[in-house]
C-alpha positions, 0 to 999 in steps of 0.5 A: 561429920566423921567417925567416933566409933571404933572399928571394933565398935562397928562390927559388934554393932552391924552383928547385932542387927543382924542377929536382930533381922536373922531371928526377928527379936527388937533391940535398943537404939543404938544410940541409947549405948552410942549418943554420939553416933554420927550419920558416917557412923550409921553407914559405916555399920550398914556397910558392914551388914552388907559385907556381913549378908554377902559372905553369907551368900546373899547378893546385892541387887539394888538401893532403896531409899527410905524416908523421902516423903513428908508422909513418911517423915513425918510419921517417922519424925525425921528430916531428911532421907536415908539409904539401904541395899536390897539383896535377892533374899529380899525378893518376893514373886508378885501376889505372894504371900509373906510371913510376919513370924519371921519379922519384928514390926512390918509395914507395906508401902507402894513405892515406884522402882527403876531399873537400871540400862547403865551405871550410875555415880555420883558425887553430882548425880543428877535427876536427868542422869537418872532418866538416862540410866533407866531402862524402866520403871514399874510398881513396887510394895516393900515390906519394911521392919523396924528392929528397934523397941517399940517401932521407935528410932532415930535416924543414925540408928535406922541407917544402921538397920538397912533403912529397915529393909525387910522384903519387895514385891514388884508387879504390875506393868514395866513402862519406859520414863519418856512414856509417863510423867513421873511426878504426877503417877497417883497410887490408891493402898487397899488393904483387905478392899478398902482404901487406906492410903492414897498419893501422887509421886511427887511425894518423893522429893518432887520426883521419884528420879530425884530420890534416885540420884540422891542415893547415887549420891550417898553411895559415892559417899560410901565409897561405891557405883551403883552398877548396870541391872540394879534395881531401885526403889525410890521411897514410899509415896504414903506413910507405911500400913501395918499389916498382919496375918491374913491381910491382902495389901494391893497398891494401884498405880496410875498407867503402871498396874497394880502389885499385890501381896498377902501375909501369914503367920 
């Protein structure tokens, strides 16, 4: 896997996407213009959004990982996972409610995070390394927001968009790793008080740790450390629930609590 876009190409590309969550309008895959667009080059234009996003004063305060259920792969038509960071502009109070105006095709989905106590690297992390690492864990419901057309992407080109971050909620009751058993921590979605989806953790990779030492992994690929105090989100344990105003989502966790979010124009 290598580069074949230009670093021209790349700063044009990350400022389209950009633009594209900045003032919530869809695009073209980036494939449509760039058939040959290699993973490397996916990340090299999410990097680049990163930087983009920094200088305008936002500040990276985690990872999540997107794609790491067969449900959401699925839904997706992907193979494999991907990566994203997480700013504090993405950062929403529990039982807050959140606008769509501002978003182009926004989705909820639970998903378990871990708080870091300690630095974490690759390139060999490892799911223990994680459980180490981890001061806690806690419930989580991220709002993702595809830009591209239709809802319909490939994977570099997602990549590219962040792994479709959008905003995060977290809630519900923080609970040391050694106290639970990770893989087997179910979650019911309700939206405006029916059950629409439900999951056992496992879901992700196995185990949510495991998604977290991948994308240590894939953050050492990047050139990068994932530092003490990050905040990471392990992926959706059921596929994503479009929501709308005046929806209600709560996602309830077996020994975790619940999280919950409401939407608005």
């Amino acid at each position: 896997m290598s580069l074949t876009l230009s670093r021209e190409e790349i700063v044009r590309l990350a400022s389209r996407i950009e633009t594209a969550q900045v003032y919530a309008h869809s695009i073209r895959k980036l494939t449509e213009e760039y058939p040959d667009m290699t993973l490397e080059d996916a990340y090299a234009v999410q990097t680049e959004l990163r930087r983009n996003f920094e200088k305008a004063g936002h500040r990276v305060i985690g990872w999540k990982a997107g794609l790491t259920s067969k449900p959401k792969m699925i839904q997706m038509g992907v193979d494999k996972p991907g990566v994203g960071f997480l700013t504090d502009r993405m950062a929403r109070p529990e039982n807050s409610v959140i606008t769509v105006s501002d978003l182009v095709h926004p989705r909820a989905e639970c998903e378990i995070a871990f708080m870091l106590k300690s630095e974490l690297k690759g390139p060999n992390c490892t799911r223990e390394d994680v459980l180490a690492a981890t001061d806690y864990v806690m419930p989580a419901i991220e709002i993702i927001d595809s830009r591209f057309t239709g809802f319909k992407f490939d994977f570099e080109s997602v990549i590219a968009d962040n792994s479709s971050s959008a905003r995060f909620v977290a809630g519900g009751r923080p609970m040391y790793v050694e106290d639970l058993d990770l893989p087997t921590i179910g979650v019911v979605i309700e939206q405006n008080g029916e059950i629409v989806a439900m999951g056992a953790a496992a879901e992700v990779l196995g185990d949510p740790a495991e998604a977290v030492a991948f994308m240590v992994n894939v953050i050492h690929d990047m050139g990068e450390t994932v530092p003490a105090g990050s905040f990471m989100m392990s992926g959706a344990i059921t596929a994503a629930q479009a929501v709308k105003p005046g929806d209600n989502v709560v996602a309830r966790f077996q020994h975790l609590g619940s999280v919950s979010v409401r939407f608005s124009d």
